[in-house]
C-alpha positions, 0 to 999 in steps of 0.5 A: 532500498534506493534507487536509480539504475542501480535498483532499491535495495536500501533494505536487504532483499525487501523488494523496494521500488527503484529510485528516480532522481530527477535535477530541478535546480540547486536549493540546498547550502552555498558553494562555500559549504562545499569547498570546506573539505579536500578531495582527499585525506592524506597522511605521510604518503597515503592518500584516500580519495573522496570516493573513498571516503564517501564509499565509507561513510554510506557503507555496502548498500546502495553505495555505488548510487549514492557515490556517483549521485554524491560526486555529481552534487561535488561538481555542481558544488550543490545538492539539487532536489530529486527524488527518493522513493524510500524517503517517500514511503518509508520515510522515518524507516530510511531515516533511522537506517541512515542514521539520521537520528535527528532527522527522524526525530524531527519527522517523527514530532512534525504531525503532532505539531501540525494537528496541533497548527491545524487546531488554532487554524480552526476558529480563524479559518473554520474546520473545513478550510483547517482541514484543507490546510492539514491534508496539504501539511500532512502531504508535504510530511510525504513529499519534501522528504522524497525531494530532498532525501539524497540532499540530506544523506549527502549533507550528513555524510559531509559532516561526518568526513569533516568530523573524521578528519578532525579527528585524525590525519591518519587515512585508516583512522578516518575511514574506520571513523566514517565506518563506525559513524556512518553507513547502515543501522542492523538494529533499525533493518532488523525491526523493519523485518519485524515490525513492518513486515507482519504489518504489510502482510497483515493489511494485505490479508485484510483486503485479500481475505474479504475480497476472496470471501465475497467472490465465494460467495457470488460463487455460490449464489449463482449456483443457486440462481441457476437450480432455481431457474432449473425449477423456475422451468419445470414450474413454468412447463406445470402452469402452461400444461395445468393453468395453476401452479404446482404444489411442490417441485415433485408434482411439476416433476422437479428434483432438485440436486442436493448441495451444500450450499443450499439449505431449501428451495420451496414455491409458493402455490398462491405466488408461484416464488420460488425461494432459495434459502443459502446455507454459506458463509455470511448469506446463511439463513438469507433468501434468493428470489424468483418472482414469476409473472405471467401474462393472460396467454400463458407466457411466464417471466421471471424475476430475481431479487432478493430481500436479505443478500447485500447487493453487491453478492447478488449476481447481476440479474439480481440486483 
C-alpha cells in the first residue's frame, strides 16, 4: 500500500493509509549516478521510453505513484527524503514485497545488533541513559525506513534497468527482465494475508473483548445499585415510621424483582447495610454496598461502596 494521491494499495485491498511524501533536500547518491542510464532503451527502430521501463520494473501496483515520483527524482538527478507510510508500519512486509531482499535482511538483523550496542552502552553510560539511547535507535529502525522508502525502491528499480540492459539491447528483452526481476512478491502479499491479518484481528479482540466484558459488567451492577437503592427507600420509610430497622425487605413491604444478575440482596437489622451480592461474570460472588447513616431527626443518607468490585466497574457514585 503506497500512497500519495493516488491512495495505498501496496497490498491488494488491505486498506492501507495513503502515502505523503514530503521534499526536504537531495540526501541520496550524486548527479553522476543518474546520468549512467539513457532515457530510453532502444533496438533497431524500437524504442521504450524510461516511463516504460520503470512501469516495468515496479509492476501493476501503485505504479502510477511511483512512476511520477521516480521521473521527479530523474529531473533533480536525485532522491529526496519524503515519506512513506508502508515503510513506517510495515517495514519488512513492504521490503520483501518490493523485492528488497537484502534490504529486509539488513532490517530484519538491526534490532538484534542494537540490543546488543545498547548492552555495552550499559557499564559506560549506566542502564538508564542505555535505555534512552535503545528507545531512540529502535524509533529510528521506524522512521529513517519511511524517510527514505521511495529513495531506496527508486534506487533498486535503477539497478535492475542498468542490469536489463546489460543483458540485452532488445526492448522486449529488457522489459520481460524488469518484469521477472522487479515488481511485486505473491508469495510475501500471500503470507501477509496469512500471518498479519489473523494477527491484526487477533490484537483487536484482545483490546475489543476486555472493553466489552467491563462495559457489561458496569451495565450491570448499576442495575444492581438502582434495586438497591429501590429497598434503601423502602428501609429508610420503615426506620422513619418504626425508629428501628426492618427484619427483611418483606416487613418494610419490599419486594425485590427477580434477575439474573443478582444472586441476593439481604439488610442487616443491627446496621441497616443493604447488601447486593452479584452473580455475573467476574464480580460473581462479590458485594455492592449501601451504608446508611442517619442523623438524631430521623433523616437517612446513603453510601455506595463496596469492598471486592475492582473500582474501575463501580459505578461512579461507588467509587
Amino acid at each position: 500500500m503506497e500512497g500519495g494521491t493516488a491512495g495505498c494499495t501496496e497490498f491488494p485491498q488491505s486498506g492501507c493509509m495513503g502515502e505523503l511524501a514530503v521534499r526536504i533536500e537531495p540526501t541520496l547518491g550524486s548527479s553522476s549516478d543518474w546520468q549512467a542510464l539513457a532515457p530510453s532503451s532502444t533496438t533497431g527502430n524500437a524504442a521504450v521510453d524510461q516511463a516504460s521501463l520503470y512501469a516495468a520494473a515496479i509492476g501493476p501496483h501503485n505504479q502510477g505513484h511511483y512512476v511520477a515520483k521516480f521521473k521527479a527524482f530523474d529531473r533533480t538527478s536525485s532522491p529526496h527524503l519524503g515519506w512513506h507510510w508502508p515503510a513506517f508500519f510495515l517495514t519488512v512486509y513492504w521490503l520483501l514485497y518490493r523485492k528488497l531482499w537484502w534490504h529486509a535482511l539488513g532490517y530484519f538483523a538491526a534490532p538484534y545488533v542494537l540490543l546488543a550496542m545498547a548492552a555495552m552502552l550499559v557499564p559506560m553510560v549506566g542502564a538508564d541513559w542505555a535505555a534512552m539511547v535503545g528507545l531512540g535507535f529502535f524509533a529510528l529502525l521506524f522512521v529513517v525506513p519511511a524517510l527514505l522508502g521511495d529513495g531506496i525502491y527508486y534506487r533498486r528499480c535503477r539497478q535492475l534497468i542498468e542490469q536489463a540492459r546489460a543483458e540485452s539491447s532488445d526492448a522486449r528483452t529488457q522489459l520481460a527482465y524488469l518484469s521477472k526481476e522487479g515488481g511485486t512478491s505473491k508469495v510475501v502479499a500471500v503470507l501477509f494475508y496469512v500471518l498479519f491479518v489473523p494477527a491484526l484481528i487477533g490484537m483487536l479482540a484482545a483490546i475489543a473483548l476486555p472493553a466489552y466484558q467491563d462495559y457489561t459488567v458496569r451495565a450491570r451492577l448499576h442495575e444492581a445499585l438502582v434495586q438497591a437503592k429501590a429497598a434503601s427507600s423502602a428501609v429508610e420509610s420503615f426506620y422513619a415510621r418504626n425508629r428501628r430497622i426492618p427484619g427483611d425487605f418483606a416487613e418494610a413491604d419490599f419486594s425485590a424483582s427477580p434477575t439474573p444478575h443478582v444472586r441476593e440482596m439481604r439488610v442487616d437489622t443491627r446496621s441497616g447495610i443493604i447488601t447486593v451480592v452479584m452473580n455475573t461474570s467476574v464480580v460473581a460472588g462479590r458485594s455492592l454496598l449501601l451504608i446508611p447513616k442517619a442523623t438524631a431527626d430521623g433523616v437517612v443518607t446513603w453510601t455506595c461502596r463496596s469492598e471486592d468490585i475492582p473500582v474501575h466497574l463501580l459505578p461512579r457514585e461507588c467509587r
